[in-house]
C-alpha positions as CSV (number, residue, x, y, z in Angstrom):
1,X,28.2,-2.6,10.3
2,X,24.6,-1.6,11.5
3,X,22.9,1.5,10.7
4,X,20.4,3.3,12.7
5,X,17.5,5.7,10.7
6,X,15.2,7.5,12.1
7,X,13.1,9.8,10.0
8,X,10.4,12.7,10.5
9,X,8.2,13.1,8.1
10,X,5.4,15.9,8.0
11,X,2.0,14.4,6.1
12,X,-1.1,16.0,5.3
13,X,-3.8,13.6,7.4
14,X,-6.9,12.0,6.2
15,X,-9.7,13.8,5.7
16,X,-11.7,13.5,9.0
17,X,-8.7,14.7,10.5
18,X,-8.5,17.6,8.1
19,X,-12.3,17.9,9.4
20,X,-11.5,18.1,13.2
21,X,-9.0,21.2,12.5
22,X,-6.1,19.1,12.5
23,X,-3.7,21.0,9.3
24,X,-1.5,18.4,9.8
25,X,0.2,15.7,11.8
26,X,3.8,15.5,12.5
27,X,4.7,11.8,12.8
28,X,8.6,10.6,14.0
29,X,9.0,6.8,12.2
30,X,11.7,5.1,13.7
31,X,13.6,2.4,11.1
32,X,14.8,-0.6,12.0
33,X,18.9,-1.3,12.0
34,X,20.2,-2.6,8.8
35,X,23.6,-4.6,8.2
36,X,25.0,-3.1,4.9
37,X,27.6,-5.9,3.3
38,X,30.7,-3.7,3.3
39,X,31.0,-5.8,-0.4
40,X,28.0,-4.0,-1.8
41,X,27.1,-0.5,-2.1
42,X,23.3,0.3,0.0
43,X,22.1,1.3,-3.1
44,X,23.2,-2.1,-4.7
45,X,22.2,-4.1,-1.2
46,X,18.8,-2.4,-1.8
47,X,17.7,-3.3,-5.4
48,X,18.3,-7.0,-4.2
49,X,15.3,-6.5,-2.2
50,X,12.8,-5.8,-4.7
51,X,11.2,-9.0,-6.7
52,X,12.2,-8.3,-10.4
53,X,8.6,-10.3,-11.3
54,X,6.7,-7.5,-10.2
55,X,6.5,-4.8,-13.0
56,X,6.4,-0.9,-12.7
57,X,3.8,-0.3,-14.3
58,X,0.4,-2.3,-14.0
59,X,-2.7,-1.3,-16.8
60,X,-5.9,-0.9,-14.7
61,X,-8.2,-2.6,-16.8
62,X,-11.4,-1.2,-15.0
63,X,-13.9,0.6,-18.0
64,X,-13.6,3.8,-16.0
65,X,-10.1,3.9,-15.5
66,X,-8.0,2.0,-18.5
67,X,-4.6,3.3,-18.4
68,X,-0.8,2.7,-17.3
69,X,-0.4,3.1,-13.4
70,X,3.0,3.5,-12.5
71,X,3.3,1.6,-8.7
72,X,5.4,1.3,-6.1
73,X,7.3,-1.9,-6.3
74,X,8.2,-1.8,-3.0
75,X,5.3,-2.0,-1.0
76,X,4.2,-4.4,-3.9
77,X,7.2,-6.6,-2.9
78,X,5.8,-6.9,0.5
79,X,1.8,-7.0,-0.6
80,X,2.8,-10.0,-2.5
81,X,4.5,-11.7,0.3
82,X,1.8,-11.2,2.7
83,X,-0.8,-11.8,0.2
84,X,1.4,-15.4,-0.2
85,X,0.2,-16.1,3.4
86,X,-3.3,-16.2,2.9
87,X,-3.0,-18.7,-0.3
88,X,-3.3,-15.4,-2.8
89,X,-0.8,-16.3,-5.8
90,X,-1.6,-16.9,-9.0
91,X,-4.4,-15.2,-10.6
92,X,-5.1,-13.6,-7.3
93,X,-2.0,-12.0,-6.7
94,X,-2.5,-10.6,-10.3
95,X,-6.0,-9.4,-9.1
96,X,-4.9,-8.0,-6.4
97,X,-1.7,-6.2,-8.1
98,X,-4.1,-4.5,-10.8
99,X,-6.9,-3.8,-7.7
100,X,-4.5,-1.6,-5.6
101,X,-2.4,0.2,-8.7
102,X,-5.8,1.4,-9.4
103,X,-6.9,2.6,-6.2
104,X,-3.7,4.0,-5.0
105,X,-0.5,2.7,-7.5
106,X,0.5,0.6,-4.3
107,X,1.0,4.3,-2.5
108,X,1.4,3.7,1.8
109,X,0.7,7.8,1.8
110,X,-1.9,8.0,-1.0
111,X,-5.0,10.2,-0.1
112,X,-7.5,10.9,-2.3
113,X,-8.1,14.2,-0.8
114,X,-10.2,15.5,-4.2
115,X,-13.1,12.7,-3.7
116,X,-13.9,9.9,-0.9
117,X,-11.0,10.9,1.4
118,X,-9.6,7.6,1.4
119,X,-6.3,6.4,2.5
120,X,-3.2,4.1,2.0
121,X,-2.8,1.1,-0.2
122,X,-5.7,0.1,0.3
123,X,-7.8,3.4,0.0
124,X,-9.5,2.8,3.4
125,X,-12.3,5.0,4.6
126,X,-11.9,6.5,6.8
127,X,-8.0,6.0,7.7
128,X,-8.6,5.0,11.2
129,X,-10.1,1.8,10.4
130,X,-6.5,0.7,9.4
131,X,-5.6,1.5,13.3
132,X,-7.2,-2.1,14.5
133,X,-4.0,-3.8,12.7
134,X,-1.3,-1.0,13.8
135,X,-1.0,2.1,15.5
136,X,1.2,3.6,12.8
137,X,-1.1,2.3,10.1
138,X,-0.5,6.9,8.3
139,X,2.8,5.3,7.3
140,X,3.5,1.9,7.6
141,X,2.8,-0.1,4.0
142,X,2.9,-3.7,5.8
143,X,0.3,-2.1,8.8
144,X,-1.9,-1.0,5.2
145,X,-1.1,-4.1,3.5
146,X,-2.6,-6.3,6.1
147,X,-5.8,-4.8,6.9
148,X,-6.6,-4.1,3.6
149,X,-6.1,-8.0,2.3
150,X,-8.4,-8.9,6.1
151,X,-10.9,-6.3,4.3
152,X,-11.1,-8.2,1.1
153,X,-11.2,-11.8,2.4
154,X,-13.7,-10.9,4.8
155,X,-15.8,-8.3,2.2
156,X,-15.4,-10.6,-1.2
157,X,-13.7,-13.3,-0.8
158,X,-10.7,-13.3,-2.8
159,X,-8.7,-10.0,-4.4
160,X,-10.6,-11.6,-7.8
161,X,-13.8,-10.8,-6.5
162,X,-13.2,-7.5,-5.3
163,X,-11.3,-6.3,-8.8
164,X,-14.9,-7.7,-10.5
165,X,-16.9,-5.6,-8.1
166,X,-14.3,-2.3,-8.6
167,X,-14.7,-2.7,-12.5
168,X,-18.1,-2.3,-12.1
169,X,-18.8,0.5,-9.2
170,X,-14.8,2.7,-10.0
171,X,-14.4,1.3,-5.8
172,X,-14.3,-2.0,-3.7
């Protein structure tokens, strides 16, 4: 049996948009169809999904930080798939696990409305500059996902280099 979602969600924007006047941003996120095995409950279908090698909590061991982050294994699931792709496992999975629980504890609608005004998984500033890999990029963890490891290979390098860099500055 397929099941079609569709959800509308109402999110306080990034902070230039905040800037322009904009109080908020009403965004309609359509989900793809999903077989549910009649054999299995969705909750149960679900859990299968997420890799049981990625923990829930990650220790952000920059000096400025150094505690417990609680994450969202989800959009970890798929950050570690992608990250895969690009030859990131290993050590530089770990890297980039620990780099993005501290930024944003793996968050697609983090903002850091308080400081920078960042955005996303990735904390990008501003926002928009996620846009060049997806025009959904306010709620989509993949759209984040991607731009944010493009940022880091083409910035540092390797997620190792850029979590060396954020223990120093507190940012990558």
């Amino acid at each position: 049996m397929a099941v079609t979602v569709s959800a509308t969600a109402v999110l306080l924007p990034p902070k230039e948009m905040r800037e322009q006047g904009q109080l908020y941003k009403q965004v309609s996120t359509p989900v793809q169809p999903i077989k549910v095995d009649e054999k299995l409950q969705p909750r149960e279908k679900a859990e299968t999904l997420v890799d049981e090698r990625i923990p829930e909590r990650v220790l952000c061991g920059s000096p400025k930080q150094g505690t417990w982050k609680k994450i969202d294994v989800r959009n970890a699931t798929i950050g570690k798939g992608l990250a895969s792709e690009k030859g990131w496992s290993g050590s530089e999975w770990t890297a980039l696990l620990e780099l993005w629980a501290c930024e944003s504890s793996w968050g697609h609608l983090k903002a850091n409305y308080e400081g920078s005004g960042a955005y996303g998984i990735p904390q990008s500033l501003p926002a928009s500059k996620m846009a060049s890999h997806g025009e959904d990029y306010l709620v989509n963890p993949k759209v984040q996902i991607l731009w944010g490891l493009d940022y880091i290979a083409n910035r540092y390098g390797s997620p190792s280099k850029a979590l060396e860099f954020h223990y120093t500055m507190n940012w990558y």
